[in-house]
N, C-alpha and C positions, 0 to 999 in steps of 0.2 A: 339660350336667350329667348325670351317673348317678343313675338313680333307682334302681339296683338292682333291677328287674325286668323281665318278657320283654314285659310289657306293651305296645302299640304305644301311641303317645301319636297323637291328632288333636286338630288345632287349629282353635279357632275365635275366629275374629276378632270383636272388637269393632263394633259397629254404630250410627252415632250417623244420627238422624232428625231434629232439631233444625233448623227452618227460622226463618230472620230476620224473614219477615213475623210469624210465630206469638210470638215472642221480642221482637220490637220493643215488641207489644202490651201484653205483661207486665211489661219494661223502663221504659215513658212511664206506665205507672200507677206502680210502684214508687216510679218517682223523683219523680212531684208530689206521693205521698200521703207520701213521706218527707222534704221538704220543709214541706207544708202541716204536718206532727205535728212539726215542729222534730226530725226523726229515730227518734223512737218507731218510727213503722209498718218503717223499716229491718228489724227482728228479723221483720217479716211476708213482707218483701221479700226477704230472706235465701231464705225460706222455699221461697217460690212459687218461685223461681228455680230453688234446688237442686230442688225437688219437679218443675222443667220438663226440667233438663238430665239429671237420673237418669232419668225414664221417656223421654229420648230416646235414651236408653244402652241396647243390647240386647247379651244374649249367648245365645246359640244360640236364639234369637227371644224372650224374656225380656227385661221390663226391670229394669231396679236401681232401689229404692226411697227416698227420701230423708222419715224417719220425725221430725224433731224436731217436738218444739212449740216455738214459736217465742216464748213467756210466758219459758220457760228462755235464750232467746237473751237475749232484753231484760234479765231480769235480771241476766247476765253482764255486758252492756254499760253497766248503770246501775251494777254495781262497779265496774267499769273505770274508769267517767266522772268517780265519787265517788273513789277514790285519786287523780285525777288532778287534782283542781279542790284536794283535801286537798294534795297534791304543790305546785301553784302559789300557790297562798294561803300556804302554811308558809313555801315556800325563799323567798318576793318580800320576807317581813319578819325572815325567819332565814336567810339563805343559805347559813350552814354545815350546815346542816339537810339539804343538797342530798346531801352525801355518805353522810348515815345511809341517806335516802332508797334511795340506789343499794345501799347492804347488804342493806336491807331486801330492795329489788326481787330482786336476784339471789337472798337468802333464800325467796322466796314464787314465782320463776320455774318451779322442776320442778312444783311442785304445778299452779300454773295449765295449763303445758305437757298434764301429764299430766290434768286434767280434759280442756282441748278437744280433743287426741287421742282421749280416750272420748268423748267426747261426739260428735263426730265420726264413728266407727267402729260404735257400737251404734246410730246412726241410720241406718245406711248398710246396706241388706237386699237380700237378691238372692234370688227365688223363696221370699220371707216367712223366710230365716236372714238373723239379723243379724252384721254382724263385730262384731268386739272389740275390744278393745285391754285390758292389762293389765299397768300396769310401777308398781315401788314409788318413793316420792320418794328414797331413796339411789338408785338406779339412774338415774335423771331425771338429778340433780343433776350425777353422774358425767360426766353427757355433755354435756349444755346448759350447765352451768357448768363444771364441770372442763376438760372438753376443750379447751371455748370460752374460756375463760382461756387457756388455756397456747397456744392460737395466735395470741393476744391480745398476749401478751407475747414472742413469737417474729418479732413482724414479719410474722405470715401465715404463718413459712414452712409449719408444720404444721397448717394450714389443709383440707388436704387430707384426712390423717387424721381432723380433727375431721367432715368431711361422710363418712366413710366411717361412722364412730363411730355418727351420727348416723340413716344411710340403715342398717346395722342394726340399731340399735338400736328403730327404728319397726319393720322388718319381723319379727325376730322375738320382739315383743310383741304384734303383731297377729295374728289367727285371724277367720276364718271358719266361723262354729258353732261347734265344738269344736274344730277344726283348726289347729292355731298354722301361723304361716307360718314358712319358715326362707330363710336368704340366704347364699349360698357364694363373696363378692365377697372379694377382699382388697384391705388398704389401698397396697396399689402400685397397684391399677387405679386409684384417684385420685390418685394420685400424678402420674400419666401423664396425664389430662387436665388436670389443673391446669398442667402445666408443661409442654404444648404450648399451651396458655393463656395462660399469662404472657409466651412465647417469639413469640408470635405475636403478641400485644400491642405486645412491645416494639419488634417489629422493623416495625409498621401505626404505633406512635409515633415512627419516626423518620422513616418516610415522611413521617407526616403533620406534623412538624415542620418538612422541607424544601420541604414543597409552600404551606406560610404562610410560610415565608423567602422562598423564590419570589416569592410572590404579594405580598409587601411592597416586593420590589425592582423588580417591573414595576410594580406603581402608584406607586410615587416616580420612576421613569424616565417614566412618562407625564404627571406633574406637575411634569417639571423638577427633578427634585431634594427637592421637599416633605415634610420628614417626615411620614408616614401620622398620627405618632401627635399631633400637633398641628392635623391636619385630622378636624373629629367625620364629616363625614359619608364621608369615606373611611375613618374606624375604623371606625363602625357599618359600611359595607361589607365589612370582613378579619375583620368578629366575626360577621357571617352568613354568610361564607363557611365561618368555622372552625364553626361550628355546625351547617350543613348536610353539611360532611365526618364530623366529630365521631359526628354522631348513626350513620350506617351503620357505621362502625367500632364503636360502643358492640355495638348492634344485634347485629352480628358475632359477636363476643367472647362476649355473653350466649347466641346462638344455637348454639353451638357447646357452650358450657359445660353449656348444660340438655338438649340432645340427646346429650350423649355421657355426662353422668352419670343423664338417664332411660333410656336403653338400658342401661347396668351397674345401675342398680338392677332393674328387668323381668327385665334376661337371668339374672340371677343369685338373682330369687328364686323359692318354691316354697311351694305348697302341699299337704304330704306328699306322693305320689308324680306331681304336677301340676307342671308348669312352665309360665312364659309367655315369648315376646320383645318385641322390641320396636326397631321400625327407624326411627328420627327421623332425617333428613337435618338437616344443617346449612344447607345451600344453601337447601332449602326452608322451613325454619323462618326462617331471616331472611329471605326474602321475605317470608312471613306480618306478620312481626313490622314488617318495613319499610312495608308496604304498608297494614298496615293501622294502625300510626302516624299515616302520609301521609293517610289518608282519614278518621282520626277526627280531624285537626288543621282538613283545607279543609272537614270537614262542622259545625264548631262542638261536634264533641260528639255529633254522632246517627247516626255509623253505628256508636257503641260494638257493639251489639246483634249487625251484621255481622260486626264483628272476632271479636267471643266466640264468634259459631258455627264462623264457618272457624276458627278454632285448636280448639275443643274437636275439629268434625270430624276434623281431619288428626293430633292428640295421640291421641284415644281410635281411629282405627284404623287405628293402627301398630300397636296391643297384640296380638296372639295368647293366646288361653291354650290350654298344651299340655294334653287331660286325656286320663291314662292310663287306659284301657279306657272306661266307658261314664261320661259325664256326670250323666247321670239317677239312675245308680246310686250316684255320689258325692253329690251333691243329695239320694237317700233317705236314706242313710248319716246323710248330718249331720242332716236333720229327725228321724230318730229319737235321736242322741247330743242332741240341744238337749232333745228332749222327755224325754230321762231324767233330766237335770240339777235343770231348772227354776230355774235360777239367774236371777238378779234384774237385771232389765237397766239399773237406774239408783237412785242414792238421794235423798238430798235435798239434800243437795250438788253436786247435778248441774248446770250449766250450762253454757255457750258464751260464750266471748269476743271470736269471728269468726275466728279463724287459718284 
């Protein structure tokens, strides 16, 4: 991307320190004290989490700050909780109710959107400036409903569009102190992933089709002729086979998907005359993703903590940020625009709904 100056840009990489034992710790209190509080202590858990994974996040030896009160989380999730106990109680004895319901939702979507995006973004501080975020509910609406409708009713096929819509429309509502971000992607670069996507799909689904024809026709040939599907414990056998294929295919597909459209949203965005990359392999993310499936499935649940470090490590550094001329002097830049402002980092409306 041209930033239009003679600037030399140096990058500096992301750096996570984030260790499993340290994480585990945090993880096994979380989850008994969110249990024993039937979920309350969750909005606490939230908390300490993002508060462990942002200061294990560094940039040019700096950590990132993770600022919420975690009072504002809970009450987000006790509105959440309450329309939705409202939602099941109404439609279980009015069922047509169900569809006002979903008017409603889609009605009250941008707005929520657009809270836990702020909410989100003004808790999130790098060397004491906080980002931002700032979009009006027609703008919201445009994109999270508008869009998302109309790919809705297309069969998907404009689907692509709608994540391009989407992936700018967050980036440039977003800023950094006063710095809005901006993003120079166009909606063919999704277009292109989606539909080496689907192409690749298709043609891993017909494999995988032949390869359980296959495998139906050698075990009726080793039973003599016995239909599979009249024998349970030979079905249960072709339904874990198709399930242990299934899943690295799925795996695949998602791997590919979120490494090709987080590298176009990185490569393509900016921060005035700052840019970042950002280099996710496919191969390697579905390892991540396969492997650590596999080991949170034979561990019962407890090496979650493992899985979340190796992925945050290998996601947060791939990132570079490119900064044109000196870092520091960008960093002052903005602590003096913030302190000119004095603008108000949150109202009373402010909550969190967990997105």
């Amino acid at each position: 991307m041209d930033t239009g100056t003679d600037k030399s840009l140096t990058p500096y990489q992301l750096d996570f320190f984030g260790k499993t034992s340290e994480y585990f710790r945090i993880w096994i209190v979380n989850l008994t004290l969110s249990i024993l509080t039937l979920g309350i202590y969750s909005a606490w858990a939230k908390v300490r989490t993002n508060r462990y994974f942002y200061g294990s996040t560094q940039l040019a030896g700096s950590s990132f700050q993770y600022l919420a009160d975690p009072v504002k989380i809970l009450r987000g999730r006790l509105i959440a909780f309450l329309l939705l106990v409202i939602y099941l109680a109404t439609t279980n004895f009015v069922p047509w109710l169900e569809f006002v319901f979903i008017i409603i939702f889609f009605i009250i979507l941008p707005w929520i959107l657009n809270q836990a995006l702020a909410f989100r973004a003004r808790n999130s501080a790098y060397r004491n400036i906080r980002f931002g975020y700032s979009a009006t509910y027609g703008e919201a609406a445009g994109v999270f409903v508008g869009w998302f409708l109309l790919a809705y009713f297309t069969a998907m096929i404009l689907y692509p569009y709608f994540a391009f819509k989407k992936a700018n429309f967050i980036a440039t509502h977003s800023s950094y102190g006063q710095q809005k971000f901006g993003f120079d992607a166009k909606p063919g670069d999704y277009f292109a992933v989606y539909a080496l996507a689907v192409l690749g799909g298709f043609i891993l689904l017909i494999v995988f089709s032949v390869l359980v024809g296959m495998t139906i026709f050698n075990l009726e040939s080793m039973v003599n002729g016995e239909d599979v599907q009249e024998n349970p414990v030979l079905l249960q056998f072709v339904f874990m086979g198709i399930g242990a294929l299934f899943l690295p295919i799925y795996l695949f597909l998602w791997s590919y998907v979120e490494a090709k459209s987080t590298n176009l949203f990185w490569n393509n965005a900016s921060s005035g005359e700052h840019t970042f990359t950002c280099e996710l392999r496919t191969g390697k993310l579905f390892w991540i993703y396969l492997s650590n499936t596999i080991g949170i499935i034979l561990s019962a649940g407890m090496l979650i903590p493992w899985a979340k470090i190796r992925m945050a490590r290998y996601k947060l550094t791939a990132i570079n940020v490119m900064v044109a001329g000196s870092l520091d002097e960008y960093i002052a830049n903005e602590q003096q625009a913030v302190a000119a402002t004095s603008e108000g980092m949150s109202d009373v409306f402010d909550f969190d709904i967990g997105l």
